[in-house]
N, C-alpha and C positions, 0 to 999 in steps of 0.2 A: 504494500500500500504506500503511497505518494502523497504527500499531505505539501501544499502551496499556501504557506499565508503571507500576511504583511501587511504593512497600510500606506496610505497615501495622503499624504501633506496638503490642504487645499488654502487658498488665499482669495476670496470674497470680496474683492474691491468695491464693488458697485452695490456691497449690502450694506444699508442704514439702519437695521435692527434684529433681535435674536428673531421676530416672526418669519422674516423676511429670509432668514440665511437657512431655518428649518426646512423653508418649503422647496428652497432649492435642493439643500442637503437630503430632503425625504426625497424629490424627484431622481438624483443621483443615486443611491442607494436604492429605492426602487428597478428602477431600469438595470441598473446594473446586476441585481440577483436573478432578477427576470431571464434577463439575456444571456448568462453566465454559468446558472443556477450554481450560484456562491453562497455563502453565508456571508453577509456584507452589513456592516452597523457602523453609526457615527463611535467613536471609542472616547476622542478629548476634544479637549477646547470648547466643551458645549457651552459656556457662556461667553463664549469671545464674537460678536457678529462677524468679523471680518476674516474668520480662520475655520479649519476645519481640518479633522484630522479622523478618517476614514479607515478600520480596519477591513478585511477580507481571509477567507480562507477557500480552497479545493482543495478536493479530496480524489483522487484517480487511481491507477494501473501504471502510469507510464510518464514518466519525469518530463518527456521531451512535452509531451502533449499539454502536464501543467505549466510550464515555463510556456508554451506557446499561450495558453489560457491567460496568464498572468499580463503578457503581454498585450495579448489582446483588450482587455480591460482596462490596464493603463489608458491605449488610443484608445476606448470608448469612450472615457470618461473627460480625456483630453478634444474630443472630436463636440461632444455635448457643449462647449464653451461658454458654459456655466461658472465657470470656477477654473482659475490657474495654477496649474499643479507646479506646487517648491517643493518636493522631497518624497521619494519611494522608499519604502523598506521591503525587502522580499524575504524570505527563506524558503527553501523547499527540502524536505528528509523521507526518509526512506525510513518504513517502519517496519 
């Protein structure tokens, strides 16, 4: 078993308050489980309106195919141009 987690660092310029930064952050997270089927949650920053800090996990067979997964969700989430991503963490183990 293959297990992919990590999270992604997001930066909010254009949000003026915590409602405001939720509903994109829930659209994000959203779309991104959907499409992914990840396990995907906000982890920190949840009062900061202008940051966000995104965990993730997959779960596979086949290392090559979660590091493609992984990547691929990065551009998702960079492609949605909701939010500009400052910093990835990945890990991927073999269990």
């Amino acid at each position: 078993m293959v297990i992919g987690f990590g999270t992604i660092t997001l930066r909010l310029d254009e949000c003026h308050g915590l409602k405001e930064k939720r509903k994109i952050i829930k659209s994000i997270v959203s779309r991104s489980k959907n499409g992914f089927n990840a396990a995907v949650a906000e982890v920190d920053f949840n009062d900061i309106h202008q940051r966000a800090k995104i965990g993730f996990a997959l779960v596979g067979n086949d290392r090559r195919k979660i590091n493609s997964q992984i990547d691929k969700l990065f551009e998702f989430i960079y492609r949605m141009a909701l939010a500009e991503i400052i910093d990835t963490e990945t890990e991927i183990v073999n269990i």
